[in-house]
C-alpha positions in Angstrom: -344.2 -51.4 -132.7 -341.6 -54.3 -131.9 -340.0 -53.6 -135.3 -339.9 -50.0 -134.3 -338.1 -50.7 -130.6 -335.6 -53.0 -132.5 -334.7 -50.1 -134.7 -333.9 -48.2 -131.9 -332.7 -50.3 -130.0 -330.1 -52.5 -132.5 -328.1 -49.0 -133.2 -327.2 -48.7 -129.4 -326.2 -52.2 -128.9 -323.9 -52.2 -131.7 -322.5 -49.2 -130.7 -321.8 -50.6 -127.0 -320.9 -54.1 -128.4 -317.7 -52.0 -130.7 -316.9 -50.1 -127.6 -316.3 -52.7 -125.5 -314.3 -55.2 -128.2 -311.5 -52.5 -129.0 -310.9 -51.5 -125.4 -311.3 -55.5 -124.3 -309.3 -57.1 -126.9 -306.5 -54.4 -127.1 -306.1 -52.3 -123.9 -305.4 -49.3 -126.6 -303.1 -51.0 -128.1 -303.7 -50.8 -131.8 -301.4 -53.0 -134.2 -301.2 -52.4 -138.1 -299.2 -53.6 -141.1 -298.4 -56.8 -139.0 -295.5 -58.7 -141.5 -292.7 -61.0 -142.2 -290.2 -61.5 -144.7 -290.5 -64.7 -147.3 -287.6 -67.2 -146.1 -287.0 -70.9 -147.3 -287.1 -73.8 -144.5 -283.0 -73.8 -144.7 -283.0 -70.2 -143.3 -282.7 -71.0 -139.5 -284.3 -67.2 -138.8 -287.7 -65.4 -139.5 -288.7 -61.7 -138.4 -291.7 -59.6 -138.0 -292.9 -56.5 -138.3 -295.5 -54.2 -137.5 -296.7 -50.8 -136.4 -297.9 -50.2 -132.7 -299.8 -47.5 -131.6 -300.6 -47.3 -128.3 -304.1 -45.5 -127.2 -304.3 -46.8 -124.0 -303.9 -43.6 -122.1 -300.8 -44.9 -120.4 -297.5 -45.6 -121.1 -297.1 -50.0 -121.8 -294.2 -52.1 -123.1 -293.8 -54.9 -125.3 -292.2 -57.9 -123.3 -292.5 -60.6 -125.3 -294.1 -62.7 -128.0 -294.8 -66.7 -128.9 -295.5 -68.4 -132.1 -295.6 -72.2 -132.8 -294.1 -71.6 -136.1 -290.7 -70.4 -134.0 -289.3 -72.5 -131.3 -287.9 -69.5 -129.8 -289.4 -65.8 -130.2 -287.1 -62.4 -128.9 -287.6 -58.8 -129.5 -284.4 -57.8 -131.5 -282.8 -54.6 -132.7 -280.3 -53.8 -135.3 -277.3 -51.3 -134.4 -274.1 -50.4 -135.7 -271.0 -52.4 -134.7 -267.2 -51.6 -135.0 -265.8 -50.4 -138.8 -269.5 -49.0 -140.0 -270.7 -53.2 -140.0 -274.7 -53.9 -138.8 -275.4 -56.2 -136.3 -277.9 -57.4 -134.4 -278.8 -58.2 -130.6 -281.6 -58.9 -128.4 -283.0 -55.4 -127.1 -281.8 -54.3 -124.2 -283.5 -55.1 -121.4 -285.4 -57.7 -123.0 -288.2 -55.4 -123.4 -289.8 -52.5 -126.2 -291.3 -49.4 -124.6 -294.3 -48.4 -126.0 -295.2 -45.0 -125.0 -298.6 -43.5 -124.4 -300.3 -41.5 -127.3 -297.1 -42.8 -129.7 -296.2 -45.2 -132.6 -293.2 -47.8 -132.1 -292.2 -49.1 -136.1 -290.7 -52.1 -135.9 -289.6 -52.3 -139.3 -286.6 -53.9 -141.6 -282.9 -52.6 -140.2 -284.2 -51.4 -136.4 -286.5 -53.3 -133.8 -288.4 -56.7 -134.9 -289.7 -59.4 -133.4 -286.9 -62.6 -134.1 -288.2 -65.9 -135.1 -285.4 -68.3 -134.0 -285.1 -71.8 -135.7 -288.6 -71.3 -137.4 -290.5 -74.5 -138.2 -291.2 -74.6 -141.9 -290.4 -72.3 -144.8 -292.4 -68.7 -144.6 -293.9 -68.5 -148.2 -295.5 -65.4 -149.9 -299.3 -65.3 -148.3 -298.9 -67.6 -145.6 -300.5 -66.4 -142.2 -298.5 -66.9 -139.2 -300.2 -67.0 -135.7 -298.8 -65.0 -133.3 -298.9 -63.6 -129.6 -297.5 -60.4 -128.5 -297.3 -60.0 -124.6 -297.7 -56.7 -123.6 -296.8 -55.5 -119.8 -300.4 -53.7 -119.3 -302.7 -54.5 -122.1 -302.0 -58.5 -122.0 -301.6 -60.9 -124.8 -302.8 -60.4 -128.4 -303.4 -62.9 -131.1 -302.8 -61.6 -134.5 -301.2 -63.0 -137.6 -298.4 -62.6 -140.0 -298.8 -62.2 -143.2 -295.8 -63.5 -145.2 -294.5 -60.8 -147.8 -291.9 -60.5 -150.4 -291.2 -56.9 -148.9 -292.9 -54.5 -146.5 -294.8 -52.7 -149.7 -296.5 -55.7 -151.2 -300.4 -56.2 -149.8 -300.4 -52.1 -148.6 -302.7 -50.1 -149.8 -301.2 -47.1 -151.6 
């Protein structure tokens, strides 16, 4: 009989205990292929980047991020500067909008999170801890996975 209540009863409680994890830990914001670019301790710079979906059933913004492995972390972009040349600036307004039911790719040549005088060399496979601050859905820990390009460790 007790065996019988726990097979009943186990089912549900997982089912709540998932619920209430992915709308706790990430307010609907979902974040996938999280990355950053192999770089030897000389190279001042570091950047990141990642998918975000947002799920949340309203419209958020990312407004910042942290990692000990930076001493300073901005939200960049790259845009197109005098006589066809690249360059790149902290986004405007200091902020990435995030709208509801939509993907933001932050991705090689457009926005990234900038790792500014980073602390050690980023090797292929190290993990970086990081925090993204988001305006509704709070702070989220994730990591960075150090890759030679955005391809390697995908599944395909």
């Amino acid at each position: 009989m007790k065996l019988a209540r726990l097979m009943i009863l186990l089912p549900i409680f997982l089912i709540i205990l998932g619920c209430t994890s992915a709308v706790g830990e990430t307010g609907g914001i979902e974040i996938e292929n999280i990355w950053g670019r192999k770089a030897p301790k000389v190279a001042q710079n570091g950047a990141f980047y990642m998918s975000i979906t947002n799920n949340s059933g309203e419209d958020d913004e990312l407004v910042g991020a942290q990692s000990e492995a930076c001493a300073v972390v901005e939200l960049h972009e790259m845009y197109m500067m005098e006589n066809d040349v690249m360059g790149m600036r902290q986004v405007p307004g200091g902020t990435i909008p995030v709208p509801e039911g939509e993907t933001v790719e932050l991705k090689v040549g457009g926005l990234h999170v900038m790792c500014i005088d980073k602390q050690a060399a980023f090797e292929v496979g190290d993990e970086i801890p990081i925090t993204l601050d988001f305006a509704n859905a709070g702070p989220m820990d994730l990591t960075v996975e150090i890759r030679e390009s955005a391809m390697e460790g995908m599944d395909t």
